[in-house]
N, C-alpha and C positions, 0 to 999 in steps of 0.2 A: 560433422553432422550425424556422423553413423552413430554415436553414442550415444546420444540425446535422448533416444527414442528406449533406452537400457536404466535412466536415471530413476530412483524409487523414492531416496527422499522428499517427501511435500513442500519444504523451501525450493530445494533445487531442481524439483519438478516448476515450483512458481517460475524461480529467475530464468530457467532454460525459455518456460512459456514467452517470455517478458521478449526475449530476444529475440526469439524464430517469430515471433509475431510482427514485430519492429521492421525485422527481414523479409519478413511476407509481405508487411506492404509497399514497400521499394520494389522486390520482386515476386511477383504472385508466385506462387512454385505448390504444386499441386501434394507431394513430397514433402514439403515443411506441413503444410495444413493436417498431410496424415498421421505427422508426429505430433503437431500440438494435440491432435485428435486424441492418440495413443496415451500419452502422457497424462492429461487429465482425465482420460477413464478412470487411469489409476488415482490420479486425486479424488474424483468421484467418488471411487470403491473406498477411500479412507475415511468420508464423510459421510459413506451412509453404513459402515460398522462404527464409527464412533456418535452419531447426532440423535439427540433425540428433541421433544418439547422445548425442553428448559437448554440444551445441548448444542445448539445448532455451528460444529463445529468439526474441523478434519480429525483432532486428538483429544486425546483425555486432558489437553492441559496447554496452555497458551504460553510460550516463550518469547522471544524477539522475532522482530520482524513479521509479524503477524499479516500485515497487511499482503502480502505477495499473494497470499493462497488464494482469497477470493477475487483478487486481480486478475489473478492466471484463469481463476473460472470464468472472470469478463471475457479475456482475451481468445479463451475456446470458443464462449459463444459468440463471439464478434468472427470468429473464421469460420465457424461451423456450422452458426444459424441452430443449434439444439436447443431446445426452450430449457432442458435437465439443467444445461448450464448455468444460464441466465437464473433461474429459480435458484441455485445453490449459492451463485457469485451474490446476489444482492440478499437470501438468509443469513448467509454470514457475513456479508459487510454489517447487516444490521445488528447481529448479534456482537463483531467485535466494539462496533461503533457503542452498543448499551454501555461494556467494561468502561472505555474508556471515556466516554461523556456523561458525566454523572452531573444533575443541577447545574446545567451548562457549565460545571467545570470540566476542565480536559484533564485526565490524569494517565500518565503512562505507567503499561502494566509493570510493575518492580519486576527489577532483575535477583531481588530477594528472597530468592523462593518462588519465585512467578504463580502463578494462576493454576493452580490445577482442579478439575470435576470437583462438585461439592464443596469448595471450601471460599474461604473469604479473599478478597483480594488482599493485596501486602502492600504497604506505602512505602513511598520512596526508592531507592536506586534506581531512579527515571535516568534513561537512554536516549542523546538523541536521535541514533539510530532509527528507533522506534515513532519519533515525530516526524522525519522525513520520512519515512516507508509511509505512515498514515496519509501525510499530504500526498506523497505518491499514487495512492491508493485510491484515498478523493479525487485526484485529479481526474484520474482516467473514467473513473466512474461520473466524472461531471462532462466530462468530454464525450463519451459514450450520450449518457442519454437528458442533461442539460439542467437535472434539479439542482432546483438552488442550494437545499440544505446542505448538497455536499461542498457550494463552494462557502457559504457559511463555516462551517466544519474544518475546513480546510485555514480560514483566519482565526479559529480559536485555536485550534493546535502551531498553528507559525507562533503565534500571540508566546508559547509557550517560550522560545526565543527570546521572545523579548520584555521577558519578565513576569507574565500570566502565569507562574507557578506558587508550588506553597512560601518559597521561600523570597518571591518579588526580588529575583535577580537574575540581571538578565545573562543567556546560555550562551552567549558568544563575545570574544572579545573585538572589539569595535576600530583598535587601535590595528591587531595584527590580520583580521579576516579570521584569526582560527574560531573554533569552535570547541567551547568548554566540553571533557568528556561524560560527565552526569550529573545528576542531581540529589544528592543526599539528603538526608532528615534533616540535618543542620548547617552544611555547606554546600558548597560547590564544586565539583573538582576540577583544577584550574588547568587539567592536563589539556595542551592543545594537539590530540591525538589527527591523524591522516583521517581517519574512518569519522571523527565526529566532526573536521572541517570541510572534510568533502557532503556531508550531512546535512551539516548546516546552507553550505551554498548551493549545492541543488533545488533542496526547500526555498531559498530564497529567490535562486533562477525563478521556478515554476510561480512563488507569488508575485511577483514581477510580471509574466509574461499574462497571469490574472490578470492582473491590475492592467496593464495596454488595453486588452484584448474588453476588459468590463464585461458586460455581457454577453457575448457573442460567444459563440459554439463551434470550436473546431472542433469538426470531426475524425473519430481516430484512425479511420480506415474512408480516403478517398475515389470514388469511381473513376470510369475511366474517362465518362466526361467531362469529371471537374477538371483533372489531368489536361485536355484535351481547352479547356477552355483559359485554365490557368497559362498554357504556352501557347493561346492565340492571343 
């Protein structure tokens, strides 16, 4: 835990956030809260020297896994109650959400070159990496505060799975569970890698537990009398 609070990278600023949050709400600890605190100042400070208008984002340039950063600023404002946060976490959910839903299609940013300031997006070398971070992303931000779009959102990037891409094939093989490693301009790459079958079944956990749940709203952080009523 002592580390945590030392991390600079803005992914692994996200993922630390992701888990001491997860942790804080099984056990409040007043201590975890001042690291999530800590931690996303410094994300904070990355988004407000790099965002501008047209910008609204922590870097000059969009790689994988994109979706954690403004996750991680939910999950400060969900411990911290700061409106900074809440304001930052949903300008760039919405800003990455523009990239990647274009004409209600879903497109994942290319691993070819990715996204950088000023310039055009790249097609192809789609990750599904990058479709489960997103559904991850939506999830908790639909769990937080209950709009629909994000669970809409959420079934057009699964869709991506199961065939809603350029090339109407679908991203996971059916027979073994694994999960194909990307998606190329003219194929598929049939590799059934660890990191893209754990990807894929998580994404598929969470629309599963959608789909039970319909529309009803768990909330991501419980009080202590729901606590208190759920074990009476």
């Amino acid at each position: 835990m002592k580390w945590a609070e030392t991390i600079q990278s803005p992914r692994s600023i996200g993922f630390a956030t992701k888990g001491l949050y997860l942790y804080q709400t099984a056990v409040p600890n007043l201590y975890v809260a001042a690291i999530i605190n800590k931690l996303n100042a410094k994300l904070l400070s990355n988004y407000e020297i790099h965002a501008s208008s047209d910008w609204k984002w922590f870097e000059n340039y969009m790689t994988y896994g994109n979706g954690i950063l403004p996750e991680s600023m939910l999950f400060a404002y969900l411990v911290t109650n700061k409106p900074i946060y809440k304001k930052v976490a949903m300008d760039s959910l919405d800003f990455l959400m523009s990239k990647m839903f274009v004409n209600k299609n879903f497109k994942v940013i290319s691993n070819n070159g990715w996204l950088h300031r000023g310039s055009e997006c790249h097609e192809y070398g789609e990750q599904p990496i990058d479709v489960a971070y997103t559904i991850h992303t939506l999830n908790s931000f639909y769990d937080a505060f209950g709009t629909p779009e994000y669970k809409h959102k959420m079934k057009t990037a699964f869709n991506w799975f199961l065939g809603k891409n350029h090339l109407n094939q679908i991203m996971y093989n059916p027979v073994s569970g694994g999960g194909y490693d990307g998606l190329e301009k003219e194929n598929v790459n049939l590799n059934q890698g660890a990191e893209s079958t754990v990807c894929y079944l998580t994404a598929r956990l969470l629309m599963e537990n959608l789909k039970s749940s319909d529309t009803k709203v768990i909330p991501l952080m419980k009080s202590r009398k729901d606590d208190v009523a759920i074990n009476s």
